[in-house]
Backbone as CSV, one residue per row, in Angstrom:
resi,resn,N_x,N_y,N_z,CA_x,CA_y,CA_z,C_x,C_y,C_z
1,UNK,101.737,-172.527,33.983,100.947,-171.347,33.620,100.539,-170.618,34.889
2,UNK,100.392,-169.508,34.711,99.661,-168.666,35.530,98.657,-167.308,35.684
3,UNK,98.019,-167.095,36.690,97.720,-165.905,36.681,98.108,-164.579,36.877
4,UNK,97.843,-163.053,36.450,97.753,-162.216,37.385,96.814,-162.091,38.244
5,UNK,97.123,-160.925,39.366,96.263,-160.962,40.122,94.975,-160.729,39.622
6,UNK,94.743,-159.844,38.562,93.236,-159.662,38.083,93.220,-161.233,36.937
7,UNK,93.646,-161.753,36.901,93.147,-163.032,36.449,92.802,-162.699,34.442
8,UNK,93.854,-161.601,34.107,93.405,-160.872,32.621,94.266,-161.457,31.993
9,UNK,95.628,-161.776,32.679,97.112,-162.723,31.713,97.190,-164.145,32.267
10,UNK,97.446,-164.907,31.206,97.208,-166.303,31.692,98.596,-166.558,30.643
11,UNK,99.945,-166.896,31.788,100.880,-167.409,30.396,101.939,-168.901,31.188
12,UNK,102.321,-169.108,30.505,103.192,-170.626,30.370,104.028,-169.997,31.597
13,UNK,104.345,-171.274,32.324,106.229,-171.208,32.947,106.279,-172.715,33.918
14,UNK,106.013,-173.314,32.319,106.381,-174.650,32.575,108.272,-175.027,32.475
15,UNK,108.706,-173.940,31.702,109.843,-174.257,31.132,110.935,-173.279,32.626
16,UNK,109.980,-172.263,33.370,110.605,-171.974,34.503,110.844,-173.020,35.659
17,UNK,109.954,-173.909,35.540,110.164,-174.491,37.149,110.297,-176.272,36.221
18,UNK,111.087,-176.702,35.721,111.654,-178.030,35.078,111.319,-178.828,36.455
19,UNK,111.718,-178.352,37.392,112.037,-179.827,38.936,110.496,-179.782,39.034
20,UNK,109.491,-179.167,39.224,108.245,-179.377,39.795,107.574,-180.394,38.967
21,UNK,107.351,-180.363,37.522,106.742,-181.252,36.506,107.700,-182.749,37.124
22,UNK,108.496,-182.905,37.355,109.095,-184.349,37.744,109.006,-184.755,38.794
23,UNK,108.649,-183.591,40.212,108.407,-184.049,41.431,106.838,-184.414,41.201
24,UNK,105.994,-183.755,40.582,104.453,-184.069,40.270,104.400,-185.302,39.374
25,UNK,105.055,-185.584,39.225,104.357,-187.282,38.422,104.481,-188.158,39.340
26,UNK,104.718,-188.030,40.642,104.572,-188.951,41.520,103.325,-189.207,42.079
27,UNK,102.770,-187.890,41.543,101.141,-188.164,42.294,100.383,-188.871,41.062
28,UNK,100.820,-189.017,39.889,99.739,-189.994,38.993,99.587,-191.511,39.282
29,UNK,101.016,-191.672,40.180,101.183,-193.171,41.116,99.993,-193.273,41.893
30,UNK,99.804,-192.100,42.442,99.321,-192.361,43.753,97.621,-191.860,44.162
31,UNK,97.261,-191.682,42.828,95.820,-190.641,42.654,95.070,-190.883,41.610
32,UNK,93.813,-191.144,41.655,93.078,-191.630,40.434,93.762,-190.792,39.270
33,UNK,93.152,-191.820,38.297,93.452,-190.941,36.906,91.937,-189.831,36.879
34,UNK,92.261,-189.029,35.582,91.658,-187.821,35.546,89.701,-188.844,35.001
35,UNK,90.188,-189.744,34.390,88.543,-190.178,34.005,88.028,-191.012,35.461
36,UNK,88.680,-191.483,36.242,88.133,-191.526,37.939,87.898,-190.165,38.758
37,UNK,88.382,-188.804,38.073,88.413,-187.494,38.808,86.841,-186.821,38.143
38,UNK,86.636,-187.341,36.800,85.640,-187.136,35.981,84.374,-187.915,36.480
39,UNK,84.437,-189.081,36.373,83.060,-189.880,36.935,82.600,-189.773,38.147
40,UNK,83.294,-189.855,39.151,82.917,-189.201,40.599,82.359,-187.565,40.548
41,UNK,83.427,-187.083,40.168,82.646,-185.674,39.891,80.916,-185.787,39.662
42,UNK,81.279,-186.062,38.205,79.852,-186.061,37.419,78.548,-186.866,38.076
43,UNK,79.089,-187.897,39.140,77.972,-188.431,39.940,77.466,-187.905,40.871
44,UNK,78.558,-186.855,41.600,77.704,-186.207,42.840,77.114,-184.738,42.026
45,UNK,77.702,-184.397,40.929,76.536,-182.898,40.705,75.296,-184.324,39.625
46,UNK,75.191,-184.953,39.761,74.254,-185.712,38.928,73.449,-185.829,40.146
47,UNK,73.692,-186.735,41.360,72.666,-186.870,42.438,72.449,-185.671,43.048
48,UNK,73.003,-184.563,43.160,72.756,-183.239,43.382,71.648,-182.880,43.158
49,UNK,71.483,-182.879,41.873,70.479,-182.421,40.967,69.275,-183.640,40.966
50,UNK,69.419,-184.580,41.371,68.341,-185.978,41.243,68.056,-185.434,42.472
51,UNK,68.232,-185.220,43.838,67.507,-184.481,44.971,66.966,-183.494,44.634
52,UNK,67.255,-182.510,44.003,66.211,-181.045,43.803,64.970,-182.027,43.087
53,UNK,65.351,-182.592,42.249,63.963,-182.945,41.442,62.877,-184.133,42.836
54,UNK,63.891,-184.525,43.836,62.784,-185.443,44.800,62.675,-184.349,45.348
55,UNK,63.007,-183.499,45.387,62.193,-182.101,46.417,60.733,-181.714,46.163
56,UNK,60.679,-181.962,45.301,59.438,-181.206,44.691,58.050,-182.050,44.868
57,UNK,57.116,-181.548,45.272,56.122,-182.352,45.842,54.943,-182.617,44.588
58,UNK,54.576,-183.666,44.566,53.370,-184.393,43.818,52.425,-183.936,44.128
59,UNK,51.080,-183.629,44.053,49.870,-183.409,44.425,49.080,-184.464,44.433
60,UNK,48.546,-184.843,45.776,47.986,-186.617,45.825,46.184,-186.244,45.270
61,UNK,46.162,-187.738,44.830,45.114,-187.805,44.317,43.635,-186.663,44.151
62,UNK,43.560,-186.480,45.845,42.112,-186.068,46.155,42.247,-184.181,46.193
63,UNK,43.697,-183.823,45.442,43.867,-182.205,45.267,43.858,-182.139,43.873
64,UNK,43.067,-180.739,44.169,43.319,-180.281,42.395,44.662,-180.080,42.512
65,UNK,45.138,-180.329,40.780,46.459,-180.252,40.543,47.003,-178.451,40.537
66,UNK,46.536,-177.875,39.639,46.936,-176.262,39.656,46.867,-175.731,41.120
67,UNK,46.298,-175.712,41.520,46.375,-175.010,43.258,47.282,-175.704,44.245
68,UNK,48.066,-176.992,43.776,48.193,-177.300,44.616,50.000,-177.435,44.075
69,UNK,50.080,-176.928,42.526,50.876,-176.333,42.010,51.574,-174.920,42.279
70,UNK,50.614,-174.279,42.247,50.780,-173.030,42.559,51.530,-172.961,44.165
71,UNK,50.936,-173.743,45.298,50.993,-173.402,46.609,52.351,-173.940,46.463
72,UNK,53.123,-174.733,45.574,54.704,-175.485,45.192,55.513,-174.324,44.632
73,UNK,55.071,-173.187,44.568,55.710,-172.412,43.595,57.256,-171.993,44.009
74,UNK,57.139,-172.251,45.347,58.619,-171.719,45.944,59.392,-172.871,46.026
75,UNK,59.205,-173.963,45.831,59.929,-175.185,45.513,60.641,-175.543,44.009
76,UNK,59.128,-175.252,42.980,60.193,-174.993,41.692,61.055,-173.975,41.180
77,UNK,61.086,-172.549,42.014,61.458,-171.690,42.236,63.053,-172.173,42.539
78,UNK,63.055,-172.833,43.664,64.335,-173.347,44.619,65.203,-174.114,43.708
79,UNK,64.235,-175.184,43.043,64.584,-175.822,41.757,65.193,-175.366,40.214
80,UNK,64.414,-174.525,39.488,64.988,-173.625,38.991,66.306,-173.255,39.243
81,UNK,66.708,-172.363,40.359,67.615,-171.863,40.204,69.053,-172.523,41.056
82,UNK,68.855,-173.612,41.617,69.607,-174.041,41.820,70.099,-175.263,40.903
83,UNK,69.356,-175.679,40.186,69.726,-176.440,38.751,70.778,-175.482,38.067
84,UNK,69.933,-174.476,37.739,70.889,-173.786,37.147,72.667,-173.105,37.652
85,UNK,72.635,-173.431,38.654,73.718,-173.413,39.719,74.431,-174.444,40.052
86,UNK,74.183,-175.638,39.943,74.858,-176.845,39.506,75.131,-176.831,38.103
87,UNK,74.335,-176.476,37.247,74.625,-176.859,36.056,75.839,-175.897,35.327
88,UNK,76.079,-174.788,35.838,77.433,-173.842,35.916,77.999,-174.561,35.714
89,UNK,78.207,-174.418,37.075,79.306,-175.199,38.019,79.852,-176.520,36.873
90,UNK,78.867,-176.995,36.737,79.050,-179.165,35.936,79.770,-178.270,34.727
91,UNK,79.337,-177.640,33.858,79.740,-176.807,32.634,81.114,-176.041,32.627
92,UNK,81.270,-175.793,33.410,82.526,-174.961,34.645,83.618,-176.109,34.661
93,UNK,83.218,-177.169,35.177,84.431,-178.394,35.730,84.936,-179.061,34.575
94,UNK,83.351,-179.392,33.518,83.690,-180.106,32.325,85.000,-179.405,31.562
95,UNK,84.938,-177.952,31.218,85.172,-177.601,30.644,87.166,-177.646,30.982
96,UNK,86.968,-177.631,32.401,88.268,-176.994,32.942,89.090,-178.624,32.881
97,UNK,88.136,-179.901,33.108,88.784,-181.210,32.569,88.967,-181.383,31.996
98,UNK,88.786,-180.984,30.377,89.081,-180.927,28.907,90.750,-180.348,28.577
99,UNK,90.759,-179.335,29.382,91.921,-178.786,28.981,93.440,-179.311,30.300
100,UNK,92.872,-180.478,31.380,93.442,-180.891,31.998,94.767,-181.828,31.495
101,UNK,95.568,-181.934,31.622,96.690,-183.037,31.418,96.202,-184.373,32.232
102,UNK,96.739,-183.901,33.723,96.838,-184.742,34.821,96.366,-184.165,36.189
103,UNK,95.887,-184.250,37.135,95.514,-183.825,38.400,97.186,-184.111,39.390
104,UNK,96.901,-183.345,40.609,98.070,-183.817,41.733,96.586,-183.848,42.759
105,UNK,97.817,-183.824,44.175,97.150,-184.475,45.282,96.036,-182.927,45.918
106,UNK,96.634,-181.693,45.049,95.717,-180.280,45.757,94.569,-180.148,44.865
107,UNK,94.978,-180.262,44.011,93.712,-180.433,42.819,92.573,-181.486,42.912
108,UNK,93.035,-182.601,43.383,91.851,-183.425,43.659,91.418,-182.872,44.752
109,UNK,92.251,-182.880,46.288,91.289,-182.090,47.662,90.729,-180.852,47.366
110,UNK,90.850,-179.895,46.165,90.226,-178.929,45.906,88.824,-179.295,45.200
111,UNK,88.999,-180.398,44.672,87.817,-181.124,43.831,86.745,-181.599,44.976
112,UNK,87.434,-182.340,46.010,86.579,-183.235,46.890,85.878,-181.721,47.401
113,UNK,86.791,-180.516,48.078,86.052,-179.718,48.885,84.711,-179.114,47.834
114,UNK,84.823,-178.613,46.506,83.886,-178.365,45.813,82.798,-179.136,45.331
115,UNK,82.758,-180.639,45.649,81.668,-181.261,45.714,81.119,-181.424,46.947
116,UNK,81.798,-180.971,48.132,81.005,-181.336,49.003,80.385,-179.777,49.264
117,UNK,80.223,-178.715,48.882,79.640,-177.612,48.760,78.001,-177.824,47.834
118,UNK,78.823,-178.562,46.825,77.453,-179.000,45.874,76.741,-179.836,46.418
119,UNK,77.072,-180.303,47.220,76.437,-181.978,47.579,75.445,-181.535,48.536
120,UNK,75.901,-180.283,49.376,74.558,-179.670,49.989,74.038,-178.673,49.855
121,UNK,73.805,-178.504,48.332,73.006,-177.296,48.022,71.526,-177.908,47.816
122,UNK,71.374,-179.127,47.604,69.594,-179.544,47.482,69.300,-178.976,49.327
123,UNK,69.973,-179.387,50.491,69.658,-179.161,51.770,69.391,-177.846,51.859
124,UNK,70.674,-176.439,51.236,70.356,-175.333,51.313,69.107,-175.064,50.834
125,UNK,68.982,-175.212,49.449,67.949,-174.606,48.866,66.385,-175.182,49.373
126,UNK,66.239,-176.571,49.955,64.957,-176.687,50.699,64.760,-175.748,51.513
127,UNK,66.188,-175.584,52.268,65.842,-174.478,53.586,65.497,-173.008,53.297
128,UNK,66.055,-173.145,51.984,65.876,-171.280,51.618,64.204,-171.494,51.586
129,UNK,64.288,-172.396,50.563,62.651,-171.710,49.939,61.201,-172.168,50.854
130,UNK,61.830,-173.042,52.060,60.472,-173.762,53.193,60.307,-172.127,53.949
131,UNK,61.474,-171.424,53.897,61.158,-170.472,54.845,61.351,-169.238,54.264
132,UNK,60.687,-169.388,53.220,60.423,-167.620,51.950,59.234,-166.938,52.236
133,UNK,58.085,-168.049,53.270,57.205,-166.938,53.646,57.599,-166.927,55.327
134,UNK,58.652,-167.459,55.455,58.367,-167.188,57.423,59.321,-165.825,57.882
135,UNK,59.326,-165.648,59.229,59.989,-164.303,60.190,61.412,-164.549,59.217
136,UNK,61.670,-165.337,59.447,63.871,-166.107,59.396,63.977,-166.102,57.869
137,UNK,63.688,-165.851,57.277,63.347,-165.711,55.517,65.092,-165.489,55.610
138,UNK,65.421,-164.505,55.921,66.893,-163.495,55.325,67.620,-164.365,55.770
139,UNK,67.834,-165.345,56.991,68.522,-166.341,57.480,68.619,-167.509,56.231
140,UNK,67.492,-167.886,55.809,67.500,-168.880,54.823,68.080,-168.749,53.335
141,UNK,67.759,-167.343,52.939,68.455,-166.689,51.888,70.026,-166.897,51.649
142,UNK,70.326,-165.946,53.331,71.622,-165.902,53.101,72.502,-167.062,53.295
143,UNK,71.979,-168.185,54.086,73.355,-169.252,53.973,72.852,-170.096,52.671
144,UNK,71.856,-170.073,51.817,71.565,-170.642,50.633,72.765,-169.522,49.948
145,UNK,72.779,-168.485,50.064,73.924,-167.342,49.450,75.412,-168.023,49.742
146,UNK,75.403,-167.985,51.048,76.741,-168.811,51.397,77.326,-170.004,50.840
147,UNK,76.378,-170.535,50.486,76.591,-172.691,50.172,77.205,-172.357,48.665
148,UNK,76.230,-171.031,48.036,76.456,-171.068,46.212,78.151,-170.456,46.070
149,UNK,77.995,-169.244,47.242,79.468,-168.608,47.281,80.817,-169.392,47.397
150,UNK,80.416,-170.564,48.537,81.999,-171.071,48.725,82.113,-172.218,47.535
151,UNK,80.968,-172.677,46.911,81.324,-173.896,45.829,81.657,-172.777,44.617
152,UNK,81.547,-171.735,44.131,81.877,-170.836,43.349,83.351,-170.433,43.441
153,UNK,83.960,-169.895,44.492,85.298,-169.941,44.959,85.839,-170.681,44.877
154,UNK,85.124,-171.936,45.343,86.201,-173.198,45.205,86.625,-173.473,44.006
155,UNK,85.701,-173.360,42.988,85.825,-173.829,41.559,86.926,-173.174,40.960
156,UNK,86.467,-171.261,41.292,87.573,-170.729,41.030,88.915,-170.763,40.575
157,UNK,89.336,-171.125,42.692,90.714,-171.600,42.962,91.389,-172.866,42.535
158,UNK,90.457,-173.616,42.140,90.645,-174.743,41.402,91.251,-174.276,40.152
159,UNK,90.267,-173.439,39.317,90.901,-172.758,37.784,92.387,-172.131,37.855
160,UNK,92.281,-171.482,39.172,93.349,-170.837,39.029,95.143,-171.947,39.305
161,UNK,94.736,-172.668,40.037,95.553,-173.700,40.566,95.925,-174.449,39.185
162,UNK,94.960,-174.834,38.101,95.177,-175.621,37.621,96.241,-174.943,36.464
163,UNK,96.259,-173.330,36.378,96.370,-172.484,35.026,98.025,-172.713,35.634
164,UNK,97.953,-172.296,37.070,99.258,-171.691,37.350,100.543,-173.111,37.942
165,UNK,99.885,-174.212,38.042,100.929,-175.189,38.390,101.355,-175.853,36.882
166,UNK,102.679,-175.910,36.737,103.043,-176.860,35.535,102.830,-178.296,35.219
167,UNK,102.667,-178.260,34.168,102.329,-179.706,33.643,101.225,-179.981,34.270
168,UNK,99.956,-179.481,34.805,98.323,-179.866,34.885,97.611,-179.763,33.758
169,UNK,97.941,-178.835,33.237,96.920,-178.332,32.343,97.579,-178.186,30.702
170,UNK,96.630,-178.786,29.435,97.376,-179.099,28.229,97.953,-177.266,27.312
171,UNK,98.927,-177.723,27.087,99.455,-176.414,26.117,98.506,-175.622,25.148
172,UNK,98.792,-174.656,25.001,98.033,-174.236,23.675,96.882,-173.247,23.842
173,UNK,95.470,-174.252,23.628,94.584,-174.014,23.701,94.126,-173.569,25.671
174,UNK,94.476,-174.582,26.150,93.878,-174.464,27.510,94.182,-172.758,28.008
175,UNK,95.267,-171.633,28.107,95.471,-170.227,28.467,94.128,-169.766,28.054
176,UNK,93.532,-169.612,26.981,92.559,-168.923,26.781,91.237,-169.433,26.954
177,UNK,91.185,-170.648,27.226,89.514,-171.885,28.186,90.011,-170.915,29.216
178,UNK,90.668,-171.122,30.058,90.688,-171.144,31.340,90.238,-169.620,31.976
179,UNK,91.014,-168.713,30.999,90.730,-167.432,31.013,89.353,-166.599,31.003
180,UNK,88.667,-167.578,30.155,87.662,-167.310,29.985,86.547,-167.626,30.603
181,UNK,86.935,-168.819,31.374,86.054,-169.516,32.559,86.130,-168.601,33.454
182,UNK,87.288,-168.995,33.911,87.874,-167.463,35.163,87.105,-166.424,35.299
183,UNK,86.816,-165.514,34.281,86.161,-164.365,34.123,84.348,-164.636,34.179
184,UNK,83.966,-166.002,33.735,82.789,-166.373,33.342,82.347,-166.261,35.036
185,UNK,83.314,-167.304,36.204,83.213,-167.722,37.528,83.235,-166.205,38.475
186,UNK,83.598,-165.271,38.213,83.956,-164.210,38.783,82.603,-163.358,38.543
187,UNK,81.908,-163.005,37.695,80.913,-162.441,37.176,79.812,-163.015,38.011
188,UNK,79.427,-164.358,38.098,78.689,-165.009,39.475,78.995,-164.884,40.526
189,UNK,80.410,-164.431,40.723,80.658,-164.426,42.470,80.671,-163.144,42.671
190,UNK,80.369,-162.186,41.461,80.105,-160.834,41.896,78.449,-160.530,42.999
191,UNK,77.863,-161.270,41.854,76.837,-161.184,41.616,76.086,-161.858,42.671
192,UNK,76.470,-163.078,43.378,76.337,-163.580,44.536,76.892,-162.954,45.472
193,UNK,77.734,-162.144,46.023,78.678,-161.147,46.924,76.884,-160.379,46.894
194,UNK,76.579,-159.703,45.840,75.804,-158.775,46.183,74.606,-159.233,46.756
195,UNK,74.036,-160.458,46.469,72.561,-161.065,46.542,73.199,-161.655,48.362
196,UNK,73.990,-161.936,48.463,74.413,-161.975,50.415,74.411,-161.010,50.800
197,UNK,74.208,-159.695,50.580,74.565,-158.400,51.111,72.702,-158.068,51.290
198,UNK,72.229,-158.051,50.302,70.649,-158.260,50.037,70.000,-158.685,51.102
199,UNK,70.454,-159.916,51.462,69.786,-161.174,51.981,69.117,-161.122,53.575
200,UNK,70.107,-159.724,54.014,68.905,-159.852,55.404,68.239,-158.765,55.603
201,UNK,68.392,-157.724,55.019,67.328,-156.391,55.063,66.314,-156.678,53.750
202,UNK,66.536,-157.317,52.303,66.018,-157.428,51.453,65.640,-159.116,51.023
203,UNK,65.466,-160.027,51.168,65.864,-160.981,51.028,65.039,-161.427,49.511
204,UNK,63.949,-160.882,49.733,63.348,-160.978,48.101,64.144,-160.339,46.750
205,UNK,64.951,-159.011,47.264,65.719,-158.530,45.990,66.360,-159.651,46.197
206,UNK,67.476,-160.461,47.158,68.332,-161.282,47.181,68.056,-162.436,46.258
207,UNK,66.850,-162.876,46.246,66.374,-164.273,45.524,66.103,-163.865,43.891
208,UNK,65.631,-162.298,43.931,65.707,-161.730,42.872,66.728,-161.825,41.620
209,UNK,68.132,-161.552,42.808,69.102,-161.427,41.865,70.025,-162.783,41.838
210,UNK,69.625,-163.654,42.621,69.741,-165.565,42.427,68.821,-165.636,41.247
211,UNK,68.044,-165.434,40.511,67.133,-165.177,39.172,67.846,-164.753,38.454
212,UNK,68.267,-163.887,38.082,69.331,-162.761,37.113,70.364,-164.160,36.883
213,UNK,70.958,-164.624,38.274,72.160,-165.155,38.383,71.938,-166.802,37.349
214,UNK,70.944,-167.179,37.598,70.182,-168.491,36.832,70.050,-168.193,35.263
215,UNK,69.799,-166.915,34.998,69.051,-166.627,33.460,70.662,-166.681,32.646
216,UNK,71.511,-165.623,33.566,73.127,-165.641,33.248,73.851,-166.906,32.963
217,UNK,73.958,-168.525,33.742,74.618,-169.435,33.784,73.684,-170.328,32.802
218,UNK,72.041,-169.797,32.709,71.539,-170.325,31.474,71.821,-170.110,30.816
219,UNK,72.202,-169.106,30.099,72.375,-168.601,28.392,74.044,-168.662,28.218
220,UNK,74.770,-169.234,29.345,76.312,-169.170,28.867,76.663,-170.374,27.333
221,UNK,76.257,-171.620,27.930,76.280,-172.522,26.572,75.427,-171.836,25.015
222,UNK,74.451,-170.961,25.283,74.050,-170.800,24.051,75.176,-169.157,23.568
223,UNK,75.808,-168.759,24.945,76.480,-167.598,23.931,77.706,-168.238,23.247
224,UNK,78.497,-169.233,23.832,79.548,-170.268,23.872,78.969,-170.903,22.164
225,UNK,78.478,-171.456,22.057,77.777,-171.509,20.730,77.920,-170.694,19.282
226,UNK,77.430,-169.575,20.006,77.418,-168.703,18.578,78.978,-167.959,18.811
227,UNK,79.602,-167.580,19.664,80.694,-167.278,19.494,81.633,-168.013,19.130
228,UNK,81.818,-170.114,19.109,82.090,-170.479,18.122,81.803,-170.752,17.018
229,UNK,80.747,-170.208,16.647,80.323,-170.569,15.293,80.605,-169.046,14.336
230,UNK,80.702,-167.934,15.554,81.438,-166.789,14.533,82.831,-166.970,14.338
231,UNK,84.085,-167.960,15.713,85.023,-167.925,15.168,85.170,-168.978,13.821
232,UNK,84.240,-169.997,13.686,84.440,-171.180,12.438,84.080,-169.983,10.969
233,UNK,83.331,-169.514,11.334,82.951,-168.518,9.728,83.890,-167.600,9.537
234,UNK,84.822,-167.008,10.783,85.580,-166.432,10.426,86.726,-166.668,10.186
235,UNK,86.598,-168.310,10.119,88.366,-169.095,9.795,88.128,-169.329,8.077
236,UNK,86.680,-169.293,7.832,86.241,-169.723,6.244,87.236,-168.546,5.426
């Protein structure tokens, strides 16, 4: 399968390249299977996300709790929206493993490089939000901008890798998942392109529109939802 360049046609040409599907089963010898490509995955955006939540500071005994809540606000802030930025992403991979066959040897190093993007976004996002009231604010913004951008790309090129090499990805159904991810992943990396552009003359619109970008990757499972539940009523 593959793409165009705008990523709008997604079609078969497994039946074009016959020698590649037989030179690629050599890597199922030699490379975890896809539920070892799955559990590793799912453990580092799992401890990912188990660091944002040790980020966040307790209020010891001898402080009131609300004030000392409040003075945290840029931590659950950081939290917030970088949950929601892993949790894409996890929603993003799940989805694109479902419609997987088998992995090769680029698809997994495309996997390893996109967890290790995730793996330091709890580091980014401390750094963004310790320094949301200091001089270097736009510094902290923007490589927190950077860390979300290249694990976004990566995921991408991953989608796209997986649509367009034969025999990765299952018949059928998977052209139109993938398509639709594609377009889902692109809409965030718009949207992040702009919040880096933000980030050193504006850096508050920048975090602003990291907000927008959180409310967006929140509500994708609930639109995913009702748009299958209009195609099931409309199969009745």
């Amino acid at each position: 399968m593959h793409y165009t360049g705008t990523g709008d046609t997604l079609m078969s040409n497994q039946s074009e390249h016959p020698h590649k599907n037989t030179t690629a089963l050599g890597d199922s010898h030699i490379f975890p299977t896809l539920e070892r490509f799955n559990s590793f995955s799912d453990g580092v955006f799992s401890i990912a996300i188990t660091l944002l939540v040790l980020e966040l500071p307790v209020p010891a005994m001898d402080v009131a709790i609300w004030p000392a809540l409040q003075e945290a606000s840029h931590d659950f802030l950081g939290y917030l929206i970088s949950f929601a930025f892993i949790g894409g992403i996890w929603l993003t991979h799940a989805g694109l493993t479902k419609v997987m066959r088998r992995g090769d040897s680029i698809s997994y190093g495309m996997n390893l490089l996109l967890l290790l993007f995730v793996g330091l976004l709890p580091f980014s996002t401390s750094l963004m939000v310790t320094h949301l009231d200091a001089a270097d604010v736009g510094t902290g913004v923007l490589l927190y901008g950077i860390n979300v951008l290249l694990a976004s790309l990566t995921l991408s090129l991953l989608l796209v890798y997986i649509a367009r090499e034969p025999g990765l990805a299952v018949d059928g159904i998977a052209d139109e998942q993938l398509r639709r991810m594609y377009r889902q992943r692109w809409i965030v990396i718009t949207m992040n392109v702009i919040a880096i552009i933000f980030a050193y003359f504006a850096p508050r619109v920048a975090v602003g529109l990291y907000l927008v970008m959180t409310g967006f990757l929140l509500a994708l499972p609930l639109l995913g939802g009702l748009r299958r539940r209009r195609q099931r009523t409309a199969a009745i």
